[in-house]
N, C-alpha and C positions, 0 to 999 in steps of 0.2 A: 389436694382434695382430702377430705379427711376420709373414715370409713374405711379407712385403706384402699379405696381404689384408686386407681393408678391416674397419675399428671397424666392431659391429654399430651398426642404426638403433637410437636409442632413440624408445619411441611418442610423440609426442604425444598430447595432448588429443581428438584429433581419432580416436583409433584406439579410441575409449570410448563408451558409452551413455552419455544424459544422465542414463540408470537412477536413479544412486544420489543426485543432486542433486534429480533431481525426487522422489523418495520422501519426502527431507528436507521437500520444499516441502511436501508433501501432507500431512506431520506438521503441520507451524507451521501449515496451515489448521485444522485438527482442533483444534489444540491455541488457538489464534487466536477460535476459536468460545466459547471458554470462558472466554475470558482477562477478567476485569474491568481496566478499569484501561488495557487497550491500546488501544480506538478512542476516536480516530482515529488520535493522533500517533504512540505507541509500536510500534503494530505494523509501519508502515513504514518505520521506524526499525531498527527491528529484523532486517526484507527484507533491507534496506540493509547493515549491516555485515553479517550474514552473506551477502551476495551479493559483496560487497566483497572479504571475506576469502578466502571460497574463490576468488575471479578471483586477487587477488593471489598465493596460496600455488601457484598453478597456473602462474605465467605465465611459468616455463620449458618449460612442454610447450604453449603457445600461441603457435607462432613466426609468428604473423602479428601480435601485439596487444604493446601496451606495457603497465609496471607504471604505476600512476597514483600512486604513492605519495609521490614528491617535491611532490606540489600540494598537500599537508597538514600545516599545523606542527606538529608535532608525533609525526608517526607514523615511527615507525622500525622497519621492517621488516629480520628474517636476511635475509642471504643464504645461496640455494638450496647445498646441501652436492653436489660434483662426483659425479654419478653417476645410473642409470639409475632413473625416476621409476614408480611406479603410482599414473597421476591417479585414478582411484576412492577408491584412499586414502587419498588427500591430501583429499580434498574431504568421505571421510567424519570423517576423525579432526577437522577443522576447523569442519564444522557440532553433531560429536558434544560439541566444548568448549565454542563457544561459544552453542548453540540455547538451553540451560536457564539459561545466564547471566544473556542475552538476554530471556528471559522469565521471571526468579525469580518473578513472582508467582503463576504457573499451578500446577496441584493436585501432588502428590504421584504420582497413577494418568499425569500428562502427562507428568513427567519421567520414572517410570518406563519411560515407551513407547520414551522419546530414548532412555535407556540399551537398553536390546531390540534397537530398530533400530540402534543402533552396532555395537550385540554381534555382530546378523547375517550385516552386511554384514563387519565383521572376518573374522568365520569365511569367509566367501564368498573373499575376495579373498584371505588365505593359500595360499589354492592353485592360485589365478591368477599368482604371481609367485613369486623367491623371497624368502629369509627376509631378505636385507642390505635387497632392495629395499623389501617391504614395513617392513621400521622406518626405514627413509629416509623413505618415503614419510609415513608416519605421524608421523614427528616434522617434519616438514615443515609438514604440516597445523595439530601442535599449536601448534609456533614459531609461526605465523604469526598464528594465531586467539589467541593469548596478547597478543603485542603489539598484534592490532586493539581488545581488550578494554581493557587498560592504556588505549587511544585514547579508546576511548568513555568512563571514568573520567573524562576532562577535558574533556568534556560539560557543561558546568551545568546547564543549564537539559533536555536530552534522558536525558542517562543515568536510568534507575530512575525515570525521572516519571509512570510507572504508579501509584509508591505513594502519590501525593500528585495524586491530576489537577485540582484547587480551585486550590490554594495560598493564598495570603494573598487574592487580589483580592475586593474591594469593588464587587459590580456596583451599589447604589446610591450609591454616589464616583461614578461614570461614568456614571450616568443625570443627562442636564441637560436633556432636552427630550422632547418627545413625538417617537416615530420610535426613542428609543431602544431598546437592548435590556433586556427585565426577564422574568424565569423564567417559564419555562411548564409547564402543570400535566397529566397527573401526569410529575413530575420530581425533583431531588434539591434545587430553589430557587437554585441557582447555575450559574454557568457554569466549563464543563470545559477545563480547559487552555490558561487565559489568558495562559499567557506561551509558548506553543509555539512561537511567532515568532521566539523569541531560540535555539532548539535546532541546533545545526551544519547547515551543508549542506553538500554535497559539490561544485556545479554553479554554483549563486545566490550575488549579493553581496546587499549591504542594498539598494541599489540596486534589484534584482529583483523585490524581495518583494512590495511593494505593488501591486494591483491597479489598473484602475480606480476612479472612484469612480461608485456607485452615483446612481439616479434621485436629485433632489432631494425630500426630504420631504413633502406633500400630505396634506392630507383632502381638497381639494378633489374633488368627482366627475368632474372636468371632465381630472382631473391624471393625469400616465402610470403613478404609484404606484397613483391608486387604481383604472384601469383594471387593471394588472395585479393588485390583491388580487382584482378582481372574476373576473378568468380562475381563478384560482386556486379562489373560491368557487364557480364555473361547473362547473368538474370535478366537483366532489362536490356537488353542490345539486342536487336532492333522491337521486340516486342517481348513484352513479358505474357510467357502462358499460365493460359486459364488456375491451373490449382497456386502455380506461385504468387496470382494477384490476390487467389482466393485467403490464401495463410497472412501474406501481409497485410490485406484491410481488414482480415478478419481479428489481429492481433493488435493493430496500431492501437488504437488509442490516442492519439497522438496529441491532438488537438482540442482545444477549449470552446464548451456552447457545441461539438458536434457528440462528445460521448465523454463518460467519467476516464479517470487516468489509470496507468498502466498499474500502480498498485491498488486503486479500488476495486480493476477487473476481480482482482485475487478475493475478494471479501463478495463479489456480486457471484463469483462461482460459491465460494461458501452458502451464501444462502441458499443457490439451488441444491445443494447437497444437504441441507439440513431440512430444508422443505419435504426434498423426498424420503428422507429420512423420517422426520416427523418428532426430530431433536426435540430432548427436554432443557430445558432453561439452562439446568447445570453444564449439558454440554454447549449447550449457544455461549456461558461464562467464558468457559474456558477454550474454548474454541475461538473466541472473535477477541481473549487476551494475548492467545499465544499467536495469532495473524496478524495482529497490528504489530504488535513489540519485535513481529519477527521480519515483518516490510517495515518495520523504522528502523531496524539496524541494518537492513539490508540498505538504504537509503543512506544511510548516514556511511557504508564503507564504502559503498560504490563510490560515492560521489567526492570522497578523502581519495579513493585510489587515482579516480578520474581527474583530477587536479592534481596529483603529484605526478604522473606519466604524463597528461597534458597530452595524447596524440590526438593529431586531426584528422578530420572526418572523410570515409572513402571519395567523396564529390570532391573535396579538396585536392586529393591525390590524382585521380582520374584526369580528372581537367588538368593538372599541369602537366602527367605523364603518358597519357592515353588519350582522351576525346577532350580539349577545351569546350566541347559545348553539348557534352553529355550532364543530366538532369537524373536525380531520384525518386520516385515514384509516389513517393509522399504529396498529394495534393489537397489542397484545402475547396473543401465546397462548397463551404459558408465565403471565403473572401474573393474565391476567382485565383488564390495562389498555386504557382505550381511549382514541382520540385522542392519541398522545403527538408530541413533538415534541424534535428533538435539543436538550439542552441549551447552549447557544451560537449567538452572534449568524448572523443567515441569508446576510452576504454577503461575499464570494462560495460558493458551495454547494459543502462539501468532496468531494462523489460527483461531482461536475463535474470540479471541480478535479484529482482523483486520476485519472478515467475517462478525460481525456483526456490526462493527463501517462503515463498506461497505456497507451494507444493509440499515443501519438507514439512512447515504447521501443518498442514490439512491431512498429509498422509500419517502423522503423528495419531490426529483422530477418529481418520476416518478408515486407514489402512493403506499400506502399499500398495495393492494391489485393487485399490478402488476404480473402479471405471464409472464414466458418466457420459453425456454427451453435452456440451455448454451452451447454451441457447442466450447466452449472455446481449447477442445483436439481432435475434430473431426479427425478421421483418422489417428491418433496415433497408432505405431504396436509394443511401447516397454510397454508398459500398456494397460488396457482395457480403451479408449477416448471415447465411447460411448455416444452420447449427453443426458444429462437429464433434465427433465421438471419440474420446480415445482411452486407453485399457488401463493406465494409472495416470496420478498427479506429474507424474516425473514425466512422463512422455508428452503432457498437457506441455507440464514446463517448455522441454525440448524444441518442439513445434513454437512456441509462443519466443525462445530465442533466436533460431532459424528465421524465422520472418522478419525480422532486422535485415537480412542478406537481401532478399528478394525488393524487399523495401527500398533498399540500396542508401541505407544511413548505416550498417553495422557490416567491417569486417567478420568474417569469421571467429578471429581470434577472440573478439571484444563481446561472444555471444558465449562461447565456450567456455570463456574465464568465468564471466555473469553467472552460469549456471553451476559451477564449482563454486566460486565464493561466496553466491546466496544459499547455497544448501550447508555450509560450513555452517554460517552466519546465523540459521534455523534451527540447526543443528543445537548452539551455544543458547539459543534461546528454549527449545526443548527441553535443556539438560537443566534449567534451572530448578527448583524441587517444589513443582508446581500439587506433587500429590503426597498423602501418608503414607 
């Protein structure tokens, strides 16, 4: 400006609701619910680039935080075009390209919703800026969301592995001994997403992946295996009480068409904390980049660890060493199934593993010692939804791996490990140099 008075502010990130990102998130739950083909791996995969994406295409109007893009071979991101930004619309036009990508496999009625809510928020924010801004803005969004997509094309093993969640594996190739893993009923007789281990991370080397290893094998009665199949069978023999049914339905997730998966829980509790919070944009950025990237790595070790131990599931053990016609509490109320049990090996416990690599982002920004109560199944009448309260993310965590036991699909051990190698795993993803 001439006169000497001063170039106007341009806003950041920081002068926005986290509105239109958490709206998007609340979409991918809905739509997450439904999705066959996404739990476990695909859906926080999915978090992930699009939390990714929008942080990146934003990170001129977040003048506290760096772009993370140079840490990835492969991804080459535009550069931001000189001029005044509208972050809303960068973040819509970005989750608007790349949401239904992301998730080709969901219905026709889900993608139409994406386009709706795109359409919305366009019309909204029109008349919140002007007209150079918002196509800067919006091509912004799409540049950016174009080249993360082109990224995830050279995925192998993660891109589209919704359409194919088997693939070639042989789980009796891989059965050599008793202790191992072998399908459990009712199920589809194989196991789901044997090779997830090998799907990009964002945080983790190969180095990382691997867990612990798990108890040594035992029938003995004497042995720490079969103490804990017996804790396991203690829950539910002969009737399971009132708070242990309460933690296990309250936590499952389990199931497709009855509620979203065990790591979208993690992003549905985010948004209640940013709600009540009253989060600006900048924190929704970085907050829903470091949650995705930190449930896809968590996702990507668990499930390398879970295929290289290969042990089978407590009902497996029980029934051949305790009750042959003892059942897990897992029931389906959409199909009339009862007993059922995740297809794939039990350790370490993916609801562990993600609960706590969910916990460690969240308390990153929201505090360790945050408390909240999660009303995430509020008013649910095919489970007890009952909202529960608890005094940080870590003890959320804790309760969310415990209820595997009561469930009666998770040892002890396979809950315990999960919640140490997902807080490692959030940990590597925190530490990346997300600020200046």
């Amino acid at each position: 400006c001439g006169d000497g008075a001063p170039d106007p502010v341009e806003k950041t990130a920081h002068s926005f609701s986290h509105e239109v990102q958490t709206a998007w998130n609340l979409l991918f739950a809905e739509s997450d619910r439904y999705a066959a083909g996404f739990r476990p791996g695909p859906a926080p995969r999915a978090l992930a680039y699009l939390g990714f994406a929008a942080y990146e295409a934003c990170i001129p109007g977040l003048p506290d935080n760096n772009s993370l893009a140079h840490l990835y071979t492969g991804l080459v991101l535009p550069e931001a075009e000189a001029g005044e930004y509208h972050w809303p619309t960068v973040v819509n036009a970005a989750y608007g390209y790349l949401m239904p990508r992301l998730m080709g496999g969901v219905s026709g009625d889900l993608k139409a919703k994406m386009a709706d809510l795109e359409s919305q928020f366009e019309n909204n924010f029109k008349s919140e800026t002007d007209e150079a801004t918002y196509i800067r803005s919006k091509q912004r969004g799409l540049e950016v969301a174009r080249a993360v997509w082109e990224w995830s094309k050279t995925d192998a093993y993660g891109h589209e592995a919704y359409n194919d969640p088997f693939g070639t594996y042989d789980w009796q190739a891989n059965y050599n001994s008793s202790g191992d893993w072998q399908p459990t009923f009712p199920g589809p007789g194989k196991p789901m997403f044997p090779y997830w281990g090998k799907a990009r991370t964002f945080a983790i080397k190969e180095v990382d992946k691997l867990a612990k290893p798990p108890l040594p094998y035992s029938e003995s009665p004497t042995s720490a295996l079969y103490s804990q199949a017996l804790e396991v069978y203690a829950q539910n023999t002969p009737n399971q009480a009132y708070e242990a049914e309460w933690i296990a339905e309250f936590w499952s997730d389990d199931l497709v068409n009855l509620t979203f998966s065990p790591p979208t829980r993690l992003v549905a509790i985010a948004i209640q904390v940013m709600q009540a919070e009253k989060s600006d944009l900048a924190t929704a950025l970085e907050t829903y980049a470091r949650l995705g990237m930190a449930l896809n790595d968590a996702g990507v070790g668990c499930w390398y660890s879970k295929y290289h131990y290969n042990v089978e599931r407590p009902v497996t053990y029980i029934r051949r060493l305790i009750d042959p016609n003892w059942n897990t509490s897992l029931d389906n109320p959409l199909t009339g199934d009862k007993g059922v049990t995740p297809s794939f090996p039990a350790y370490p416990s993916g609801h562990s593993t993600f609960g706590a690599a969910g916990a460690e982002a969240l308390a990153y920004m929201f505090g360790y010692a945050y408390s909240m109560t999660d009303r995430c199944h509020e008013g649910r009448t095919e489970f007890i939804g009952t909202p529960r309260t608890f005094g940080s993310f870590y003890e959320m965590a804790q309760e969310n791996a415990w209820s595997r036991v009561p469930l009666g699909v998770h040892y002890r051990m396979d809950c315990e490990e999960g919640l140490r190698h997902g807080t490692l795993i959030a940990r590597k993803v925190n530490a990346l140099p997300w600020r200046k």
